[in-house]
N, C-alpha and C positions, 0 to 999 in steps of 0.2 A: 430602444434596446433591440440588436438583433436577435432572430428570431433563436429561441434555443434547439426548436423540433428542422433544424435544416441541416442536414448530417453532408459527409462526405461518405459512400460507400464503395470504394473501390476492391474488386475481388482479389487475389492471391495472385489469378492468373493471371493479371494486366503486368506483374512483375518477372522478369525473366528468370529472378530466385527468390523463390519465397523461403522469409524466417525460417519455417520447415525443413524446405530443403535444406540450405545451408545449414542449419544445425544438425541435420542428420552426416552432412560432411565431417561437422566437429566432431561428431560425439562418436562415430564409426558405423557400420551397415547393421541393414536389421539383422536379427538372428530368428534363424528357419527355424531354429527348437523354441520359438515362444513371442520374447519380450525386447525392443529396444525402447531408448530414450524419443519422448516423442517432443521434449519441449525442453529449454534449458533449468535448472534448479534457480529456485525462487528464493531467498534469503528474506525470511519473517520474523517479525517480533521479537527482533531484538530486546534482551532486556538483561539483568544483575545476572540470569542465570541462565544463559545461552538463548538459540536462538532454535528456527524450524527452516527443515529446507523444504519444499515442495513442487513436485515435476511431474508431468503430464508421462506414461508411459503406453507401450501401442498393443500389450498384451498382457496376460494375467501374471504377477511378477509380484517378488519382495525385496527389500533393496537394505545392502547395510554404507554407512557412511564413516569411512578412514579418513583421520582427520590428525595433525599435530604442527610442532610449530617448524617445524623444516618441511621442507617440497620433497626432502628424500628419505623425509621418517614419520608415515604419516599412522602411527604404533597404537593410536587409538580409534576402536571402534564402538559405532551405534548402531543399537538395530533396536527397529519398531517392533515393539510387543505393548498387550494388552490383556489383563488376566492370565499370561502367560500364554499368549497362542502371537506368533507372529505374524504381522501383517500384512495382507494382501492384496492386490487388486489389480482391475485391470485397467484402468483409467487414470489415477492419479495415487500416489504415493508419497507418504510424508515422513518426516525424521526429524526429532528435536533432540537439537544437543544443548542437554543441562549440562553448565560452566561455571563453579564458582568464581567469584571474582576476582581471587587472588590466584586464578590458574590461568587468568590469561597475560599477554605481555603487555608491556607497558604501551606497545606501540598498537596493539590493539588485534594486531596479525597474526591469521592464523592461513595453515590450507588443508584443504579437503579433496578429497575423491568420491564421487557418487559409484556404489557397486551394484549395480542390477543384476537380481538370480532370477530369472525366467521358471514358472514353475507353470507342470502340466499336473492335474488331479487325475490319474485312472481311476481310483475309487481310494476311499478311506484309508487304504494301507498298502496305498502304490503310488506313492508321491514322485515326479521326475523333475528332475531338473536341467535345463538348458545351461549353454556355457556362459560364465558370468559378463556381464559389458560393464565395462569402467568406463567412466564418466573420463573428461582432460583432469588433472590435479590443477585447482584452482586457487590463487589468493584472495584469502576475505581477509575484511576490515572490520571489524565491529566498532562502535562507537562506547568509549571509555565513561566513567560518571566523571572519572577526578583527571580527563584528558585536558588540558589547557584553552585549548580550541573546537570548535567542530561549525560542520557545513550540513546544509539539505539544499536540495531542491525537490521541489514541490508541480506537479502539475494534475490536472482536473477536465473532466468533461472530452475525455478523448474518443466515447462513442463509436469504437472500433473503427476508428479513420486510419486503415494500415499504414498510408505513406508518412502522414502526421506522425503518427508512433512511431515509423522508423528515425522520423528527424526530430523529434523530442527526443528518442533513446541514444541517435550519433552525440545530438546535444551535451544531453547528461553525462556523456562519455566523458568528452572533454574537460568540461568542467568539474568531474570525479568528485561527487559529494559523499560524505560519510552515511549520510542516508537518502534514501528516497521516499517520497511522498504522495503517493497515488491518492489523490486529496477528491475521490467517486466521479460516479456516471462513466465507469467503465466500458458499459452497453448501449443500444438503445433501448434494450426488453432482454430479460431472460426468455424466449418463449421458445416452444416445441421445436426442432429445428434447430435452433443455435446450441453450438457446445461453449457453454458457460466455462468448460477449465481451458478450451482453448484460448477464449477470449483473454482470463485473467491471466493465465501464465505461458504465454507464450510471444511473448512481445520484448523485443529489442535483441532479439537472434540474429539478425539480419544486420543491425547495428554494428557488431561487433563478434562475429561469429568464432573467434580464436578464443574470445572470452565466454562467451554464453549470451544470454539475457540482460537488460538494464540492470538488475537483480540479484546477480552471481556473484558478483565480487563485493559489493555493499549491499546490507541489510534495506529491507521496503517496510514502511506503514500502510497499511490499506485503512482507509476511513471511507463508508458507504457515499454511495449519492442514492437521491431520489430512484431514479433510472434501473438503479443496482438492486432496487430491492421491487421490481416487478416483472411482473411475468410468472408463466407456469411454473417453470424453470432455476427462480430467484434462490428458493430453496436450495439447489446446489450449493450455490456459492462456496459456503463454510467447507465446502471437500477441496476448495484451493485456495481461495483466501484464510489461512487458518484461524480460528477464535485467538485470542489471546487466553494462557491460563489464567483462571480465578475465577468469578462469576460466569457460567454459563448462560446467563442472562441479562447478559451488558457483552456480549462477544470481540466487541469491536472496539470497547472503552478503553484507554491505557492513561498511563503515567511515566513517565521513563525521563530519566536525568543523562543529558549526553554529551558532558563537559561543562559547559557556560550556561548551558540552556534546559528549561524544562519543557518536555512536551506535553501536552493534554489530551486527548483524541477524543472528539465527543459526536453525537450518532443524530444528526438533525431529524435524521426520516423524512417522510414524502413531504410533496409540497403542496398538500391540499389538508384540511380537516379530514379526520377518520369518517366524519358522519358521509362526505361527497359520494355521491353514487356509485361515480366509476369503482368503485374498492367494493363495493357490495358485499360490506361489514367484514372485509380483511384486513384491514388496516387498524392496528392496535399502537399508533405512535407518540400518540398525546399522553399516556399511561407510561411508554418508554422514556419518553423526554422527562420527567416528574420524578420514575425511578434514579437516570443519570444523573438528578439533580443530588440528589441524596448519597450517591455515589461521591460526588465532586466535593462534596462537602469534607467526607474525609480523608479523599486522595491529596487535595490541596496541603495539607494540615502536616506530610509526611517530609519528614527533615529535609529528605535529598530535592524535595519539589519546594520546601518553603525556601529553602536557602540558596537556591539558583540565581545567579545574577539576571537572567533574561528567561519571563516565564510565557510561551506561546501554547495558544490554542489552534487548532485543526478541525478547522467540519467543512461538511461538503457547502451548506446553503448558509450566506452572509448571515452573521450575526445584526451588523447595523443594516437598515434601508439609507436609500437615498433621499429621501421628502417624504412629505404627510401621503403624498399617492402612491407610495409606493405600497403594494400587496405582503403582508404581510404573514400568510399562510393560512389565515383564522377565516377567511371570505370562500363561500363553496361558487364564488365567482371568480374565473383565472385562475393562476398560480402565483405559489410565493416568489418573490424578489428576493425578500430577506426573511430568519425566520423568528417572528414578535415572540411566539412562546419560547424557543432557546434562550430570546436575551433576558427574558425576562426572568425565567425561572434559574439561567447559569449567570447573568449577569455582577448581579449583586458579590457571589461566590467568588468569582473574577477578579473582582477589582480590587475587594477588598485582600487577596493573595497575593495584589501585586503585578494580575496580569494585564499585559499590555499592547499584547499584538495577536490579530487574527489573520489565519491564513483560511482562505475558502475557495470557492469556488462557483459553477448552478448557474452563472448568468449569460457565460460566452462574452463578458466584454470585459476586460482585466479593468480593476483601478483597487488607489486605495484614498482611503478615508483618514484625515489624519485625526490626532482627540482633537475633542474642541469643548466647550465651556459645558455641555451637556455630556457628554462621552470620552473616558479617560482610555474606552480601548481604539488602538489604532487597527482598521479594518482592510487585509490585501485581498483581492479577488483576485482569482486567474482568469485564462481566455479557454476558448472552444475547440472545436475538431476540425476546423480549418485552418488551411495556413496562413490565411491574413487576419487570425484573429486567438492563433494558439500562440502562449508565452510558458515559459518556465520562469519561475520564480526562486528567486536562490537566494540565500540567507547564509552568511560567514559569522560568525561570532567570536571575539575574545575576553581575554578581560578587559578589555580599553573598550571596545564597541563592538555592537550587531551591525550589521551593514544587509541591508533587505534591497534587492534590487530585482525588477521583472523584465527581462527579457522576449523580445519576439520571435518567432518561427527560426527567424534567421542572425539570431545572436545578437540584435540591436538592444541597446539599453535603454528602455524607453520610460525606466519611472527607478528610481532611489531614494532610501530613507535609511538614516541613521537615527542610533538608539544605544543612549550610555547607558552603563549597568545600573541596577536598583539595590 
């Protein structure tokens, strides 16, 4: 197995345009009175009742979001509040739009304008304000429950490899999925020093900078990896990768129906035992995995998840190993391969729902596992932060068939699997 700790770190500057820059081209010049857009908007958590956007900004600002179903009538606005005071910051800014279901169209499209108000505080009752920056008017897609079809792809273990990330995000371009699946290990560390919102959201500007971000025009999953949740710093996260609503204690868990297919999103945690030293009794993930169990019990159970033709999971570390040698999380010797406590305690949950294929990630060398006489779930791994070993993984579904195929760096098709409805 190659090694997982062997990164690509190439700087910003090795590139004659960075993400940055070019997205500061889109979006327009900073403004002297305060606040511009410092990253493209993030498109999260999609779900029955709208979605969040989330964007990196360079000054203390609060942002409203004009949104409707023409590009020349965008007549409805959102604006972040909380107990009634409006929100502010000067780092990162977010906005969720609640949608009921029958308000959106059939075809799923909608578009939006990000509005930045730059605010300066002279004191409690001298509030100023810069002139507003509008975002491009952009078209999103969201992913329908009762759409006919839908697509993802899916990639993992990207370790802030920029030039990789630019050619996973040209990738994803092309092949225009309904969703995206940042399937963890984002980082190598959150620690002192690194800007955790730049990492997460500022990736695939540079890809497509007339558009934004991988993220702008289609909704993202974020599912943790190990990687993501250490360091000083790990804490952040949740200020750009947004929680999902509902339990504040499952952040990263979902359920979501997006035509033919159900999703699951389930939270593996590190890949050592809590008791391993390095964690020096921070690590509380063996207690998480136990609670999600309980969790899954009832999300499975929910109409729109029991009645999907094709029901997939999402975690960052392999549900199946490869052999009896393989590491299996529970040894305070090495790291996990796969992880023995998730299959064991969501296992049984799984199968008996129907479910049938896992998407992962954690090991840097793509395969999949097809069932066999012992295991009814089929297991896809993705690849790494290199380019001879990073794939995107893409999944078409209808009602005829899933069609699961992994792709390499450079668009080769190097592994396919079909899968008739249940």
């Amino acid at each position: 197995m190659p090694s997982r700790r062997s990164f690509i770190g190439l700087p910003l500057a090795a590139f004659a345009l960075s993400p940055l820059s070019l997205l500061r081209a889109a979006e327009g010049p900073a403004q002297t009175a305060g606040a511009a857009f410092a990253s493209p908007p993030v498109v999260q958590n999609p779900g029955t009742d709208g979605c969040t956007f989330t964007f990196r900004v360079s000054g203390l600002a609060s942002a409203e979001l004009h949104w409707g179903m023409n590009p020349d009538k965008l007549d409805q606005v959102v604006k972040a509040s909380h107990h009634g005071l409006i929100q502010a910051d000067d780092r990162v800014l977010s906005l969720r739009l609640r949608l009921a279901a029958d308000k959106l169209p059939a075809d799923g499209v909608l578009y939006y304008q990000i509005v930045l108000l730059p605010l300066r505080y002279r004191n409690a009752y001298k509030l100023e304000r810069g002139a507003p920056v509008p975002s491009p008017v952009r078209r999103l897609k969201l992913p329908r429950r009762d759409a006919k079809s839908f697509s993802l792809c899916a990639v993992s273990d990207t370790h802030e490899a920029t030039a990789v990330l630019a050619g996973l995000a040209r990738r994803i371009e092309a092949l225009n999925p309904d969703l995206l699946v940042w399937n963890g290990d984002t980082c190598r560390d959150f620690d002192p020093g690194d800007n955790p919102a730049a990492i997460l959201l500022d990736n695939g500007a540079g890809a497509s900078p007339e558009l934004g971000g991988w993220a702008s025009t289609r909704p993202m999953v974020f599912v943790p990896g190990n990687h993501d949740v250490r360091g000083q710093l790990a804490q952040e996260v949740p200020r750009s990768m947004r929680p999902w609503p509902g339990d504040p204690d499952l952040p990263y868990n979902f359920a979501i129906r997006c035509g033919p297919v159900a999703l699951v999103g389930l939270e593996t945690g590190e890949d050592k035992p809590d008791a391993h030293p390095a964690f020096a009794g921070m690590a509380a993930y063996e207690e998480h995995r136990r609670r999600q169990a309980e969790w899954l019990k009832e999300a499975v159970k929910r109409p729109d998840i029991a009645a999907a033709p094709y029901k997939v999971v999402l975690c960052h570390i392999p549900l199946r190993g490869t052999g009896k040698d393989d590491n299996d999380g529970r040894s305070l010797e090495g790291y996990a391969h796969h992880s023995g406590e998730g299959l064991e305690l969501w296992g049984p949950v799984l199968r008996a729902a129907g479910f049938r294929l896992v998407l992962s990630g954690h090991t840097h060398q793509w395969r999949i596992q097809d069932p066999d006489a012992t295991e009814s779930l089929m297991q896809a791994v993705g690849g790494g932060p290199q380019s001879d070993n990073a794939v995107v993984i893409h999944l078409d579904a209808d009602d005829k068939r899933l069609v699961l195929r992994i792709e390499d760096f450079n668009g080769k098709e190097v592994a396919r699997r079909e899968l008739s409805p249940s």
